[in-house]
Biopython code that builds the backbone (N, CA, C, O; Angstrom):
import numpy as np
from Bio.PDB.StructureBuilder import StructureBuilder

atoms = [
    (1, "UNK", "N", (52.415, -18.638, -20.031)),
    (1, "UNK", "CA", (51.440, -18.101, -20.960)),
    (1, "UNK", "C", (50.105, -18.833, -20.826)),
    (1, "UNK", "O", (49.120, -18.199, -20.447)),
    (2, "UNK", "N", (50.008, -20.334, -21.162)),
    (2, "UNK", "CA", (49.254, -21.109, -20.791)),
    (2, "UNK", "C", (48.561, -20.589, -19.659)),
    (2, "UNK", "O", (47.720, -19.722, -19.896)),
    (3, "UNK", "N", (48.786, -21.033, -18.170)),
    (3, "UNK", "CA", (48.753, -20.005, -16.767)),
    (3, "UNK", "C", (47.909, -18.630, -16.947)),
    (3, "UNK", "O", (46.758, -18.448, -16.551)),
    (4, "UNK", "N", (48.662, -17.785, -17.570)),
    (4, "UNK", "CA", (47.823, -16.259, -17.626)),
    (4, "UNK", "C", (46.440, -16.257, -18.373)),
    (4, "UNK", "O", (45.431, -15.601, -18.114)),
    (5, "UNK", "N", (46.710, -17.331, -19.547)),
    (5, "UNK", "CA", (44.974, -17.563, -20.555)),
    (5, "UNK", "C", (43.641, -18.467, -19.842)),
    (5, "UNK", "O", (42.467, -18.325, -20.183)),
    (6, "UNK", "N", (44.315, -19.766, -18.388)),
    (6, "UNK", "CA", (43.400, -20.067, -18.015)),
    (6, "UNK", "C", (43.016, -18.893, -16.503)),
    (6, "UNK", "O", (41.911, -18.779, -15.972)),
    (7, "UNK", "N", (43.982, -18.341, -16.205)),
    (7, "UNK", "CA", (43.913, -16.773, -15.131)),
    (7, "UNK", "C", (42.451, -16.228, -15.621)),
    (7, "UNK", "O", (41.430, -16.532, -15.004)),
    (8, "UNK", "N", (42.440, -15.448, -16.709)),
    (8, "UNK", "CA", (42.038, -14.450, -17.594)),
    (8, "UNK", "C", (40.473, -15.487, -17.603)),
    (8, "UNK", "O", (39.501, -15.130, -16.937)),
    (9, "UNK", "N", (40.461, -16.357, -18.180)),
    (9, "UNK", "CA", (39.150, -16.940, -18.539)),
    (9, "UNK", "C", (38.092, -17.538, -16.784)),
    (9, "UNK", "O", (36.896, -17.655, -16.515)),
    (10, "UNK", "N", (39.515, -17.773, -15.950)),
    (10, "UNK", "CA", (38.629, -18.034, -14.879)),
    (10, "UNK", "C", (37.888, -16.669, -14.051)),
    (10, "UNK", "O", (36.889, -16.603, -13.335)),
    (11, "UNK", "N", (38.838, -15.685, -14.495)),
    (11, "UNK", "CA", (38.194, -14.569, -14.039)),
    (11, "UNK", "C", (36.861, -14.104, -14.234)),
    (11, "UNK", "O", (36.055, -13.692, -13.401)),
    (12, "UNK", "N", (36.719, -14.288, -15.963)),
    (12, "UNK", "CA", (35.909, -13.937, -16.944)),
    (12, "UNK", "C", (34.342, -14.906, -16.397)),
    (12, "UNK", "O", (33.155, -14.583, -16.436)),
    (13, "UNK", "N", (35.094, -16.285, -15.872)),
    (13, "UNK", "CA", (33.946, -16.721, -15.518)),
    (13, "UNK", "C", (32.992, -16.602, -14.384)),
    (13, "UNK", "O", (31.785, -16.843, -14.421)),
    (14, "UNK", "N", (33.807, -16.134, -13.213)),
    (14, "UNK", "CA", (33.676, -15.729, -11.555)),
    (14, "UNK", "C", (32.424, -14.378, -12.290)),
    (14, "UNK", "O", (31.212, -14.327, -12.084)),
    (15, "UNK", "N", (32.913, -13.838, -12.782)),
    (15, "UNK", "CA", (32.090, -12.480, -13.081)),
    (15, "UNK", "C", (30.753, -12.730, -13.917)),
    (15, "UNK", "O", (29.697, -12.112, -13.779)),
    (16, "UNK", "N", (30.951, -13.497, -14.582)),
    (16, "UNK", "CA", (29.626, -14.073, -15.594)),
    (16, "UNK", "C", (28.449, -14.589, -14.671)),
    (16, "UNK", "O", (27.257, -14.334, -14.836)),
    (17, "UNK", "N", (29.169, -15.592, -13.371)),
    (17, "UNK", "CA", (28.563, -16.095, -12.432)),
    (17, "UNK", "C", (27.780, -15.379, -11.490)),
    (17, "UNK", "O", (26.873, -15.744, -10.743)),
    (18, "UNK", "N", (28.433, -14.060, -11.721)),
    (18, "UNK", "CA", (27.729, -13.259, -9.806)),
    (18, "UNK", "C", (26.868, -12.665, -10.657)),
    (18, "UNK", "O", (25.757, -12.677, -10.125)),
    (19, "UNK", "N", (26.824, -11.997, -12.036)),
    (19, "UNK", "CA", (26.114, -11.149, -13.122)),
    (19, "UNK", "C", (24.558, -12.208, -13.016)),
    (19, "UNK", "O", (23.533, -11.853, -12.435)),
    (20, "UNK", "N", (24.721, -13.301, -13.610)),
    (20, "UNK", "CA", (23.673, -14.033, -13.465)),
    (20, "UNK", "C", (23.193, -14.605, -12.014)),
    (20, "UNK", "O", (22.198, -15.308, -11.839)),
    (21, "UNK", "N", (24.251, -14.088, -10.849)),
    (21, "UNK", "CA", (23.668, -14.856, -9.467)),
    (21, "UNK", "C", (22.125, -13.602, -9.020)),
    (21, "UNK", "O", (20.939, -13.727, -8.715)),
    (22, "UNK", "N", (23.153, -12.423, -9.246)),
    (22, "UNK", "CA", (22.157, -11.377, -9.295)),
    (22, "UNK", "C", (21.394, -10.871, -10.153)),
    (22, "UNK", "O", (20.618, -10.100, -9.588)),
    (23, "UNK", "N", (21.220, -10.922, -11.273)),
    (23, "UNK", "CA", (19.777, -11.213, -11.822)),
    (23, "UNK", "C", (18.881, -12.033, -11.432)),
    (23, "UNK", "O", (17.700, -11.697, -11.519)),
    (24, "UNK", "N", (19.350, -13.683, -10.753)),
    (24, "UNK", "CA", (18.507, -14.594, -10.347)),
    (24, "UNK", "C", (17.968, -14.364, -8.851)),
    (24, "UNK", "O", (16.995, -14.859, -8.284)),
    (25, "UNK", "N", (19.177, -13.210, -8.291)),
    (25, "UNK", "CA", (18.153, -12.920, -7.279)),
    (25, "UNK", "C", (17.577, -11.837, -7.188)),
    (25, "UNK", "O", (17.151, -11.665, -6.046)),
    (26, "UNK", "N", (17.278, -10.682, -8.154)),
    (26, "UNK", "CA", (16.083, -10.056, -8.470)),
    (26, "UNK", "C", (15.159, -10.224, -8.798)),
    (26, "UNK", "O", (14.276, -9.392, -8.590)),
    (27, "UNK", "N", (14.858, -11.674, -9.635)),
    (27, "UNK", "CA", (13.780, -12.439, -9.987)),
    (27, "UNK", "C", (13.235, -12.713, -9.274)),
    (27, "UNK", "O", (12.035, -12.456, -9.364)),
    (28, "UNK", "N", (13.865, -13.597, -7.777)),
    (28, "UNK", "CA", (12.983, -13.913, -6.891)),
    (28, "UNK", "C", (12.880, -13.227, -5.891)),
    (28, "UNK", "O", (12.343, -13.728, -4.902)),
    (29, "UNK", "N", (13.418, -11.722, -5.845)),
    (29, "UNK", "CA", (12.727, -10.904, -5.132)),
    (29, "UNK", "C", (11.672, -10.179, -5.702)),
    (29, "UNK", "O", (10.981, -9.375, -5.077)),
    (30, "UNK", "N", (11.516, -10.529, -7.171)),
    (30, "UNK", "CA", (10.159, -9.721, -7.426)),
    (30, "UNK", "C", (9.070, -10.866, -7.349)),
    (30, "UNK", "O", (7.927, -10.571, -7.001)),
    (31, "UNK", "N", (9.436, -12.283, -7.697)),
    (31, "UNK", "CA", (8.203, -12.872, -7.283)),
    (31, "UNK", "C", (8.140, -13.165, -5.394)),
    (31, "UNK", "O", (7.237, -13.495, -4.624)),
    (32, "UNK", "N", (8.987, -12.977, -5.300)),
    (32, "UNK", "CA", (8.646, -12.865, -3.687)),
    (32, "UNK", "C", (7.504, -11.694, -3.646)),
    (32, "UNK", "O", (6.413, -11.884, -3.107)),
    (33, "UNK", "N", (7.797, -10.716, -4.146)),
    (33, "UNK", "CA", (6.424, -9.687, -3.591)),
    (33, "UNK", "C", (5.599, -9.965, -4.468)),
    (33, "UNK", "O", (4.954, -10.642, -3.667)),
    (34, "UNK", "N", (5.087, -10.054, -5.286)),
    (34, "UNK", "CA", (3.722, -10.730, -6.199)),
    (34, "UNK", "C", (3.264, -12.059, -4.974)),
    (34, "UNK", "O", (2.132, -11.768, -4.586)),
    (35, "UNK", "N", (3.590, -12.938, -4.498)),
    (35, "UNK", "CA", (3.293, -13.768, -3.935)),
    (35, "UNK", "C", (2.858, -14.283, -2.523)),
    (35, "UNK", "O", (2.407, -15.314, -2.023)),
    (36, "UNK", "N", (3.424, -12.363, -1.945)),
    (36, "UNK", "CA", (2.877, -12.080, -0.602)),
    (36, "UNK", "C", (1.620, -10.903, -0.914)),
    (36, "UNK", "O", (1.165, -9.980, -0.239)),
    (37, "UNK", "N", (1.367, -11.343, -2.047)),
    (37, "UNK", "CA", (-0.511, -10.403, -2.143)),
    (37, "UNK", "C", (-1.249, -11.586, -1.529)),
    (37, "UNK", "O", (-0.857, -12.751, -1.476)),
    (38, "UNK", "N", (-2.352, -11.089, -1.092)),
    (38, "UNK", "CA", (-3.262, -12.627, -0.790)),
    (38, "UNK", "C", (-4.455, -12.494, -1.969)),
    (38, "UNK", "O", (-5.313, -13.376, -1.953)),
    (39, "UNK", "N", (-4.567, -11.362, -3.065)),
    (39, "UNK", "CA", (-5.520, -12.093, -3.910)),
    (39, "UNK", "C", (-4.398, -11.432, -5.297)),
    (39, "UNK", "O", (-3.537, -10.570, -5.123)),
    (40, "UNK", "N", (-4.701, -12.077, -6.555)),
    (40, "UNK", "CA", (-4.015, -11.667, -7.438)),
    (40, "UNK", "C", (-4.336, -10.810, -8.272)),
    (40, "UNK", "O", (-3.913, -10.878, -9.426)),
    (41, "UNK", "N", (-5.290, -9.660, -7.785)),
    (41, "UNK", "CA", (-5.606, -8.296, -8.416)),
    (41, "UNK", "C", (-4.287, -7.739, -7.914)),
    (41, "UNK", "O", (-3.561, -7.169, -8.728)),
    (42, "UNK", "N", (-3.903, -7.853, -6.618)),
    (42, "UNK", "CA", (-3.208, -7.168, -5.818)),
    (42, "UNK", "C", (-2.163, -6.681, -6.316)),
    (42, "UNK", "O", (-1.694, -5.620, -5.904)),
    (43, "UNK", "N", (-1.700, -7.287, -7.154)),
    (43, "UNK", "CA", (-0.004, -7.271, -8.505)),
    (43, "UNK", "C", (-0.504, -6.343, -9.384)),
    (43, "UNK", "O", (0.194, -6.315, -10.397)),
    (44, "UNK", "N", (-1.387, -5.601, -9.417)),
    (44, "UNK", "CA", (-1.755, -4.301, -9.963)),
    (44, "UNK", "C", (-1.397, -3.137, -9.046)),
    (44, "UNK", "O", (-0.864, -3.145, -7.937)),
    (45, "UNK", "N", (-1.878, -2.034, -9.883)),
    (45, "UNK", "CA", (-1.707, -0.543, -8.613)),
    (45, "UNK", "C", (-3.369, 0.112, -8.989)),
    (45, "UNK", "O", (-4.260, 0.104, -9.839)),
    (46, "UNK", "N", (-3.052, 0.548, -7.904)),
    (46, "UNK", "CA", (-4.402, 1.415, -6.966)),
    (46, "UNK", "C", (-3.935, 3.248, -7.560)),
    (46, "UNK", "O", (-2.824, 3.591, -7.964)),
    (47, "UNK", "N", (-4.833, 3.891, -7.465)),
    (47, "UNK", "CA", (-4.593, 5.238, -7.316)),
    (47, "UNK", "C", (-4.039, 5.703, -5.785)),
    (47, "UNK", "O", (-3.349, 6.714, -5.650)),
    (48, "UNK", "N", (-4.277, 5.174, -5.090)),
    (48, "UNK", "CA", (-3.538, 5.773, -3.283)),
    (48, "UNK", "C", (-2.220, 4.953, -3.896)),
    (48, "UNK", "O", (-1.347, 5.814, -4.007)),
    (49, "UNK", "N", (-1.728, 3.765, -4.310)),
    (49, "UNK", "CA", (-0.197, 3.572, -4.461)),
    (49, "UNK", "C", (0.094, 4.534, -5.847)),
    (49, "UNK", "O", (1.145, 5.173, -5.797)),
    (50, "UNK", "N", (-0.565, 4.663, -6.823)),
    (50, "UNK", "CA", (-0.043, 5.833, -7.350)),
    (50, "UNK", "C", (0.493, 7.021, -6.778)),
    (50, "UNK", "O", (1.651, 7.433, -6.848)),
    (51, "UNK", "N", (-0.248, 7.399, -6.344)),
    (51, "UNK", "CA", (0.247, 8.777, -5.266)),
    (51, "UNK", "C", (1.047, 8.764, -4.695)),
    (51, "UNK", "O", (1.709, 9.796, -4.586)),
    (52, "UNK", "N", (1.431, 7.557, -4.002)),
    (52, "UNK", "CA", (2.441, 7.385, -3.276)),
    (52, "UNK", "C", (4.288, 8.034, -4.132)),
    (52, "UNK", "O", (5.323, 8.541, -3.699)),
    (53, "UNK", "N", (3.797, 7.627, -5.381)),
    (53, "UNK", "CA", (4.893, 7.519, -6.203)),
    (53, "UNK", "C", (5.469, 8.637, -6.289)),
    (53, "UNK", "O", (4.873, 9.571, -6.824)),
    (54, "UNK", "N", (7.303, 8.866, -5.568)),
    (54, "UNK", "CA", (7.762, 10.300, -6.545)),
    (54, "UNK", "C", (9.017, 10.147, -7.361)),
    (54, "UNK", "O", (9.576, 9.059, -7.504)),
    (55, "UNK", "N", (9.409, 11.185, -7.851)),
    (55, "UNK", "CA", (10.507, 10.886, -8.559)),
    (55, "UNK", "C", (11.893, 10.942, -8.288)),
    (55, "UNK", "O", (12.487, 11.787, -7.617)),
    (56, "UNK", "N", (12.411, 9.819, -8.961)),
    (56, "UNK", "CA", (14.167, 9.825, -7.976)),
    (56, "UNK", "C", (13.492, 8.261, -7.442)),
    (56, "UNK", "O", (14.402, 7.824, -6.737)),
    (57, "UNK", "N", (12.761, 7.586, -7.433)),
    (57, "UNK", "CA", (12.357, 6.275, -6.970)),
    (57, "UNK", "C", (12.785, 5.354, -8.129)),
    (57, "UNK", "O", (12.439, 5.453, -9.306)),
    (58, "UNK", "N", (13.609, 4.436, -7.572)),
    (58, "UNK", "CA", (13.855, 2.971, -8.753)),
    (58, "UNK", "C", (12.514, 1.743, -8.612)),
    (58, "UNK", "O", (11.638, 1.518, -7.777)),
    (59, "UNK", "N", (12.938, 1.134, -9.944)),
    (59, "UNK", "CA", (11.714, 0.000, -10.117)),
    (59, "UNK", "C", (11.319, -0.696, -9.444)),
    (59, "UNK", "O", (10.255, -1.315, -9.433)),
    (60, "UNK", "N", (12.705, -0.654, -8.360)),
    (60, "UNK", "CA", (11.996, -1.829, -7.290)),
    (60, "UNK", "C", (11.166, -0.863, -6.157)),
    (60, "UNK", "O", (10.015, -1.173, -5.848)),
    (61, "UNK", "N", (11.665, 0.034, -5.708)),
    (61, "UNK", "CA", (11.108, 1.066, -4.970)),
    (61, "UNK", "C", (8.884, 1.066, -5.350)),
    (61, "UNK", "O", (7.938, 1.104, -4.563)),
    (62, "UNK", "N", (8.955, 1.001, -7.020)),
    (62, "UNK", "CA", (7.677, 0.884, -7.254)),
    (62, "UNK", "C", (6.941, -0.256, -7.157)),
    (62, "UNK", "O", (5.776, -0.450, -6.810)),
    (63, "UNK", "N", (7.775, -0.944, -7.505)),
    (63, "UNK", "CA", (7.199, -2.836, -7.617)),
    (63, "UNK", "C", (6.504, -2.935, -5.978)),
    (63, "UNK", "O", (5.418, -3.435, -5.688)),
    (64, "UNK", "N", (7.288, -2.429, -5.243)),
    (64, "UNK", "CA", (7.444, -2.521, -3.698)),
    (64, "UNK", "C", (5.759, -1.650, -3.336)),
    (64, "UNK", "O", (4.765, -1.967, -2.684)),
    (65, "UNK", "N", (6.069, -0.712, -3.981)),
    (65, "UNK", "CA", (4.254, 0.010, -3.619)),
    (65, "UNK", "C", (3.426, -0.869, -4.009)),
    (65, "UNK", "O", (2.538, -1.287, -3.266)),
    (66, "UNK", "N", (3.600, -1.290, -5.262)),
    (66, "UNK", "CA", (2.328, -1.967, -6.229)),
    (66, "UNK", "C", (1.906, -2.898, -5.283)),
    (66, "UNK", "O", (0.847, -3.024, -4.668)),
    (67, "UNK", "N", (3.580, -3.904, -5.296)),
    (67, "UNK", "CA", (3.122, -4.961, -5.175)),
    (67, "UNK", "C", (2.930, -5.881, -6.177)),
    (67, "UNK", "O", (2.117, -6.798, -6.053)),
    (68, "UNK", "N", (3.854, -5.661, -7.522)),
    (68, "UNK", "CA", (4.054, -6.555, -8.467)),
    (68, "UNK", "C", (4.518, -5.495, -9.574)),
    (68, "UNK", "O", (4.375, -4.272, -9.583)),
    (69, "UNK", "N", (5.074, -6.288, -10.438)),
    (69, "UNK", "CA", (6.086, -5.990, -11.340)),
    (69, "UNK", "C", (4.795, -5.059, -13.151)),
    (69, "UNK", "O", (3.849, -5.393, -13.864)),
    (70, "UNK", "N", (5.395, -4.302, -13.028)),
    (70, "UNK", "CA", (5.030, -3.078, -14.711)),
    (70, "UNK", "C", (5.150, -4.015, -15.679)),
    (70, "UNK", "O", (5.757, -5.077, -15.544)),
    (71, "UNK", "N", (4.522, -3.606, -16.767)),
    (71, "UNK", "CA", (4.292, -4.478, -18.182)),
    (71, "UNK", "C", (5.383, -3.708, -19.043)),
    (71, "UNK", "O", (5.238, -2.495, -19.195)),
    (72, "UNK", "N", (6.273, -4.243, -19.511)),
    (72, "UNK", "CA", (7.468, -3.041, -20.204)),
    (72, "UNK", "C", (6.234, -2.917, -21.443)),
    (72, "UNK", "O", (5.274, -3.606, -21.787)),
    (73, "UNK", "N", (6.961, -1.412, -21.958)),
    (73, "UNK", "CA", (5.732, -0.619, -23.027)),
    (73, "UNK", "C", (7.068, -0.665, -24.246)),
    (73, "UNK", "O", (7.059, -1.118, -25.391)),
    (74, "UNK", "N", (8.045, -0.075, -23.547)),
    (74, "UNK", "CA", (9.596, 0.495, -24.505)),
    (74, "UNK", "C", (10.216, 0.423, -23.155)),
    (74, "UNK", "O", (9.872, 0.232, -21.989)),
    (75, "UNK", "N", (11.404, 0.689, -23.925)),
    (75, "UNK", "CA", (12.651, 1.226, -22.893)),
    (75, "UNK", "C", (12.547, 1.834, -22.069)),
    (75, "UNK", "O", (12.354, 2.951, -22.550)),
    (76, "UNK", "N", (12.529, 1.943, -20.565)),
    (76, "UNK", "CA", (12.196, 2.646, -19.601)),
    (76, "UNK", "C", (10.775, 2.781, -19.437)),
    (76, "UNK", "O", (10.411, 3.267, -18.367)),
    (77, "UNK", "N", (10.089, 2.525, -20.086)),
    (77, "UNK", "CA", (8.267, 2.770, -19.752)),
    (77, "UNK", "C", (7.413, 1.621, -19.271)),
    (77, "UNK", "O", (7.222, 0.766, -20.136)),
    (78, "UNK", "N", (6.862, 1.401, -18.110)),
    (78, "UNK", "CA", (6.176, 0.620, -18.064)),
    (78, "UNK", "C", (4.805, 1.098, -17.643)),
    (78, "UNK", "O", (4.678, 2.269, -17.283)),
    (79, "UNK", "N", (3.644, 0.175, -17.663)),
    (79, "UNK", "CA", (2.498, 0.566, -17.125)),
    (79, "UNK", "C", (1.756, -0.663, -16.042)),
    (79, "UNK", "O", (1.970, -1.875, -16.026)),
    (80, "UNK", "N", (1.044, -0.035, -15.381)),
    (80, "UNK", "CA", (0.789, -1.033, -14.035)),
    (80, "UNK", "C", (-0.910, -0.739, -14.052)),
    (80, "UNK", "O", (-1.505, 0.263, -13.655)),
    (81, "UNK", "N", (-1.439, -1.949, -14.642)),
    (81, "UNK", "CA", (-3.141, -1.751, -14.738)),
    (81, "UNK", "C", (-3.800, -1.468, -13.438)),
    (81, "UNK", "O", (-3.096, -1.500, -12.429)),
    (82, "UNK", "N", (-5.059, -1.196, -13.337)),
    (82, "UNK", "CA", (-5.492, -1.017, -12.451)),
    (82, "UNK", "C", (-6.424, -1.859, -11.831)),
    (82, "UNK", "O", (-7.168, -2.703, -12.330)),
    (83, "UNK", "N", (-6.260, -1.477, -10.573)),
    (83, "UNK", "CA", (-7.226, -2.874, -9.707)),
    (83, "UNK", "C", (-8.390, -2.981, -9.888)),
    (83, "UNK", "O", (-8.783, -4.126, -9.662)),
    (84, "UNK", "N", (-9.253, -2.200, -10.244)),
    (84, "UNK", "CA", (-10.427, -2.662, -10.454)),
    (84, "UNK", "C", (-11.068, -2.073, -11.598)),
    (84, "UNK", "O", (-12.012, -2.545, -12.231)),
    (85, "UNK", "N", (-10.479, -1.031, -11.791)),
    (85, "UNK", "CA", (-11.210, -0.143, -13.381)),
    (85, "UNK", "C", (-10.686, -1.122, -14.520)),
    (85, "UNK", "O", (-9.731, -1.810, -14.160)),
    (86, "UNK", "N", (-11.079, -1.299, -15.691)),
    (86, "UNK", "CA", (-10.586, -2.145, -16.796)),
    (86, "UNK", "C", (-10.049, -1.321, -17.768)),
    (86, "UNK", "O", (-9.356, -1.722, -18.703)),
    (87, "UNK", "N", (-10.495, 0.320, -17.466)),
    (87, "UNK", "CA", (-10.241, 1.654, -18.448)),
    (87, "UNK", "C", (-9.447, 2.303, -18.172)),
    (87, "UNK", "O", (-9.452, 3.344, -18.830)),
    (88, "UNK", "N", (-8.277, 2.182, -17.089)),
    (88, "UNK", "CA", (-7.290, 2.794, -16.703)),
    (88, "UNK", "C", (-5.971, 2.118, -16.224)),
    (88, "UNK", "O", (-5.847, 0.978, -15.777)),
    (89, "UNK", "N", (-5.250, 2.831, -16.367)),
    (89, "UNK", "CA", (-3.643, 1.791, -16.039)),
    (89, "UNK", "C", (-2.523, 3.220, -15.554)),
    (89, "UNK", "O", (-2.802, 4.414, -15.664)),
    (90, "UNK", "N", (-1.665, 2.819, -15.194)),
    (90, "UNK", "CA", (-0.891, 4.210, -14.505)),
    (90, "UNK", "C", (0.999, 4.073, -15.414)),
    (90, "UNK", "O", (2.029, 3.494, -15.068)),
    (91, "UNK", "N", (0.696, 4.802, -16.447)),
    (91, "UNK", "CA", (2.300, 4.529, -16.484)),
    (91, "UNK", "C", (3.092, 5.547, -16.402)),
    (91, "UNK", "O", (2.772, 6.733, -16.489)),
    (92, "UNK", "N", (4.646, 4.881, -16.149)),
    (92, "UNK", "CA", (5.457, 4.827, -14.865)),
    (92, "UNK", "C", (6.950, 5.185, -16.184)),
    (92, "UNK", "O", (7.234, 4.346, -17.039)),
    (93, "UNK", "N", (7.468, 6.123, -16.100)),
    (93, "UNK", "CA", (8.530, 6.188, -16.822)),
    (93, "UNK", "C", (9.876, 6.335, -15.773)),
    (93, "UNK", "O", (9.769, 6.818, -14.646)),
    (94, "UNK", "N", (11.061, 5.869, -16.302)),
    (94, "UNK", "CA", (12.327, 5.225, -15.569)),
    (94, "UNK", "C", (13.655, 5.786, -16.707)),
    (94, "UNK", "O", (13.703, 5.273, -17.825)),
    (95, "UNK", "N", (14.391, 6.555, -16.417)),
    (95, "UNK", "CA", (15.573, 7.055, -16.881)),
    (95, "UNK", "C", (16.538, 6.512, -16.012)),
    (95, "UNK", "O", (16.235, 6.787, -14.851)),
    (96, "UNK", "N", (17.559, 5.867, -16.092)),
    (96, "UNK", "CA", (18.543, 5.109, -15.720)),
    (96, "UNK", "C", (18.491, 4.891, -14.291)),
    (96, "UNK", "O", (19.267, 5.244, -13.403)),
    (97, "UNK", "N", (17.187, 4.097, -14.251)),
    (97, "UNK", "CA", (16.443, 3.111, -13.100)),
    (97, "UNK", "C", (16.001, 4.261, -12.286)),
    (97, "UNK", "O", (15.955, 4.027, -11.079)),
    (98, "UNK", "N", (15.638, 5.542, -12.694)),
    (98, "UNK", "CA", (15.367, 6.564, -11.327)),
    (98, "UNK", "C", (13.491, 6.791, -12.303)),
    (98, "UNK", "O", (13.244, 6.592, -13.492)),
    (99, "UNK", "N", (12.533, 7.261, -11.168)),
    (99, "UNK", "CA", (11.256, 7.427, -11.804)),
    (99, "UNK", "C", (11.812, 8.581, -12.391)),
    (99, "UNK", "O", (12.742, 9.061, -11.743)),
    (100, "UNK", "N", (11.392, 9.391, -13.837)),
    (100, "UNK", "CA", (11.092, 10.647, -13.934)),
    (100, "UNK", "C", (9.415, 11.305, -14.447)),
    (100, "UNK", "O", (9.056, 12.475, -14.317)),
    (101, "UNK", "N", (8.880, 10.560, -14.833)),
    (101, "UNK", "CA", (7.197, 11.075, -14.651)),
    (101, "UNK", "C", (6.264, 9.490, -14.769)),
    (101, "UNK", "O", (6.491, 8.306, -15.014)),
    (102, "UNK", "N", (5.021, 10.454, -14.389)),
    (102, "UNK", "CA", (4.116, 8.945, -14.059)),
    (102, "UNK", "C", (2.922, 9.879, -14.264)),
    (102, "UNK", "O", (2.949, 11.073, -13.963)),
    (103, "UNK", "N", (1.649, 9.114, -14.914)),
    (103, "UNK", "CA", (0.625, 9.966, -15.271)),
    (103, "UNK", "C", (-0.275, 8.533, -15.472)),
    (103, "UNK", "O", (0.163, 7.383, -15.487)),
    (104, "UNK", "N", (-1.578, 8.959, -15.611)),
    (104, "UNK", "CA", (-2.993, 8.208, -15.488)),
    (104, "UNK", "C", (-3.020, 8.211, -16.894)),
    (104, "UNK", "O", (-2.894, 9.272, -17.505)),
    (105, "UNK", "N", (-3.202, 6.910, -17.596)),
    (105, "UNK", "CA", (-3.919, 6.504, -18.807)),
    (105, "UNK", "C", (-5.183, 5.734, -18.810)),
    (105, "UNK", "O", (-5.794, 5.098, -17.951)),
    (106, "UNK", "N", (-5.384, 6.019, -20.149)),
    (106, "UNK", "CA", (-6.760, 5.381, -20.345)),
    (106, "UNK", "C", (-6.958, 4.128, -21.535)),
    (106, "UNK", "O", (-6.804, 4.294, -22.745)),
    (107, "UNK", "N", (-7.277, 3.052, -20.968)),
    (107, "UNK", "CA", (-6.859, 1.985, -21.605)),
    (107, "UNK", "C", (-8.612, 1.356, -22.602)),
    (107, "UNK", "O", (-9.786, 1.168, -22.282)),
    (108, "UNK", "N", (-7.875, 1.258, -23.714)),
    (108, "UNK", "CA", (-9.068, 0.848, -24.448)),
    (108, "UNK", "C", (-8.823, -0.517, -25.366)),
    (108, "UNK", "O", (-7.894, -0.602, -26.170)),
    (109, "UNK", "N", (-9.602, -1.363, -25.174)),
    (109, "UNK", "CA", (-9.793, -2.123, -26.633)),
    (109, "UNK", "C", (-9.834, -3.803, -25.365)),
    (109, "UNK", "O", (-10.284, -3.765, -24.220)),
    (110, "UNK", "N", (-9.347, -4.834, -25.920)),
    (110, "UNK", "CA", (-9.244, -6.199, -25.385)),
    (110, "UNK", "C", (-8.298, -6.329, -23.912)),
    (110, "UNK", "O", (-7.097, -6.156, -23.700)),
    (111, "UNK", "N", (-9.269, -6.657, -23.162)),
    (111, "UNK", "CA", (-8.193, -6.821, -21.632)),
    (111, "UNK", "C", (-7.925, -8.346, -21.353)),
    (111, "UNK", "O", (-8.813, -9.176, -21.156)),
    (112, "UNK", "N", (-6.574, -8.595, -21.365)),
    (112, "UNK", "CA", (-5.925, -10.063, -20.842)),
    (112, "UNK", "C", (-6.058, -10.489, -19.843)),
    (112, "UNK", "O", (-5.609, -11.626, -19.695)),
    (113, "UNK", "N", (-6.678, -9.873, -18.741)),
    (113, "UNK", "CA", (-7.128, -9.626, -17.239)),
    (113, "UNK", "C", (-7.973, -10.612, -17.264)),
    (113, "UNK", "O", (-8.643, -10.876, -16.267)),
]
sb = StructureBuilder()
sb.init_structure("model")
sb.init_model(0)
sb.init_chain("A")
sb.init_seg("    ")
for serial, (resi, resn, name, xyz) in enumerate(atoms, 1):
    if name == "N":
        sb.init_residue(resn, " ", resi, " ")
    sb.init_atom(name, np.array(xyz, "f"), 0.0, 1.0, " ", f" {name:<3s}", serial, name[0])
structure = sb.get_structure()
């Protein structure tokens, strides 16, 4: 009995381990691409990588155009400012990690930029 409860918990732990091995290595595959921009506008999106964008594409698929990681808005929504306008940002909606629409906004008020 003993035997089957430390079984059960070592299992429990093998799995806890790879859960967090791979989250830790999505992390540093997204700062891996933020870090191969050579200036740090670059971790924004452009209107030509907008375009690029279709649907049925996952987050990393976009990160990968940008070139750096969306600002979460809500659940599934993120938005990716723009490189050089201060009045526009492109957001990017995600239904169980697949794109399903993406449209041009217009950004107003205090920029953290």
């Amino acid at each position: 009995m003993v035997f089957k409860y430390f079984s059960l918990w070592g299992i429990l732990c093998l799995v806890g381990f790879s859960l967090v091995g791979c989250a830790e290595e999505k992390s540093n595959e997204l700062i891996s691409i933020e870090d191969s921009n050579a200036y740090t506008w670059q971790k924004y999106m452009n209107e030509k990588e907008f375009n690029q964008l279709i649907d049925g594409m996952n987050y990393m698929d976009v990160v990968n155009i940008a070139g750096g990681v969306g600002e979460l808005q809500q659940e599934g929504v993120f938005i990716w400012y723009d490189e050089m306008s201060l009045t526009q940002a492109y957001e990017i909606q995600f239904k169980k990690d697949q794109l399903i629409s993406k449209k041009i906004i217009e950004v107003r008020g205090y920029s953290t930029r």
